[in-house]
Each structure stands twice: as structure tokens, then as C-alpha cells.
N, C-alpha and C positions, 0 to 999 in steps of 0.2 A: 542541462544548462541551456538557456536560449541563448540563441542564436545571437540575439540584439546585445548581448550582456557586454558591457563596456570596459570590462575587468574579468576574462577568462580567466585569467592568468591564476587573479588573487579564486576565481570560482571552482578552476581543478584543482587547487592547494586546498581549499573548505571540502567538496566532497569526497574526498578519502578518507579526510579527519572525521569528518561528520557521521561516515557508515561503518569506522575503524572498529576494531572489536572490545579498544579501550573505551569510548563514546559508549557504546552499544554497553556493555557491562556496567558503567560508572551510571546512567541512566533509567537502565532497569531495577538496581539497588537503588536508587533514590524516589520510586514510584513513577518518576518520569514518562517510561518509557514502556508502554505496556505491550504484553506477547513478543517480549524482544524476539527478530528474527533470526537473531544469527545462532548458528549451533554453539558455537565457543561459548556463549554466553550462559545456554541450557548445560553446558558440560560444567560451569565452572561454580564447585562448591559451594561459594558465597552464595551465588544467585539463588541455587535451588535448597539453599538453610531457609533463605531472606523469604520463598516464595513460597515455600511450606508451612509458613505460619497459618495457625487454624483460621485468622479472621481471612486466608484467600482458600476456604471451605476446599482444600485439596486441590487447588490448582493445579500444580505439577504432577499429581499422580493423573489427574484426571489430559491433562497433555500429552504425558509419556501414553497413556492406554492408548489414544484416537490418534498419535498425530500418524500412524500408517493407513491408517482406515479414511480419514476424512479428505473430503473432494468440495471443490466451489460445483454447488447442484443452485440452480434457479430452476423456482415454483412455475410448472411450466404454465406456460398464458399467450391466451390469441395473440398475435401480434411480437410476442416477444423477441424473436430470430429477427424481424425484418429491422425489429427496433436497435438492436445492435448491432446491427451491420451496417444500419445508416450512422450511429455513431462515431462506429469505425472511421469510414469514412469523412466523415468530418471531422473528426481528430486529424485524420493523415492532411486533408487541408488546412488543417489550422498552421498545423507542423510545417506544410512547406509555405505558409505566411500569408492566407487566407485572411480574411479579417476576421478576429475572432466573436464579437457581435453580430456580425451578418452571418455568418456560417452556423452559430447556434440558432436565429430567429430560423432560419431555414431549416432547421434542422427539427426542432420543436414542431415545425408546421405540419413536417413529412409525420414525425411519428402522429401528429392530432389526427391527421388526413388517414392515415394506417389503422389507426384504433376504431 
């Protein structure tokens, strides 16, 4: 939630709703909501009848097989470590109220100047 948000109140009440596992479930049955994240939802019959249909070419077998095997891997490339670490960075200032405009243009430049 930002920081700035003029209605926490009504914003911590929406995301709990929002990530709840009735949402999650009601969402992914309606096409919504795709690779739903949560377990409840891969565990619950409905889903994986609704998600086995041949036109999603074996989705869920093909989920259930990788989802212990598979890792976020980036194609490695010059530059790349410095390039997201200066992002880092720039997120965490946006975060503590950075301008967000000024801190991207700077940010775009470092990674130009890097590549």
C-alpha cells in the first residue's frame, strides 16, 4: 500500500480480500486469473478439472511435473548484475519517497552508461 493512500483503512480491508483464497479460486475458474499462486487453489478439485481441459494442452500435468525443478535463471549478459542492482537501488528510493521520475531518468542513464 503507499504510503500517500488517503484511505488505509478501506486499503488493508481490500488486500486480504483481494489475495484471499476465495478471490484466488473464484478468479482462476473464471480465466481470470492466470498460474494462480496460491496452493489452495492447485489443491482444489474444481480448479484442476477446469484446468485439465485439453484446449490448456496439459497444463497442470505439465505444472505438477516442474513446479520442484523450476528456478527464475536470467540469460546471463555483460552488464546484467550491475543493471539490477542499480535498480535495487532505485526502487528502495522511490520507496523511501524519492521522486519517482527523477530517480528512473537516473537510473535509465546509469544502466546506458554501463552497457
Amino acid at each position: 500500500m503507499n504510503a500517500a493512500s488517503e484511505k488505509k483503512g478501506t486499503a488493508w480491508l481490500f488486500i486480504p480480500w483481494a489475495t484471499s483464497k476465495q478471490v484466488a479460486l473464484k478468479g482462476a475458474l473464471a480465466g481470470q486469473l492466470v498460474n494462480p499462486p496460491r496452493t489452495s487453489t492447485w489443491q482444489d478439485d474444481t480448479w484442476t478439472k477446469y484446468a485439465s481441459q485439453p484446449e490448456f494442452n496439459n497444463f497442470v500435468d505439465s505444472f505438477k511435473k516442474i513446479q520442484d525443478h523450476a528456478a527464475l535463471a536470467f540469460t546471463p549478459r555483460v552488464g546484467f548484475g550491475e543493471a539490477m542492482n542499480a535498480w535495487a537501488v532505485a526502487m528502495q528510493k522511490m520507496v523511501n519517497g524519492d521522486d519517482v521520475e527523477t530517480t528512473l531518468r537516473a537510473l535509465a542513464e546509469e544502466i546506458r552508461t554501463g552497457l
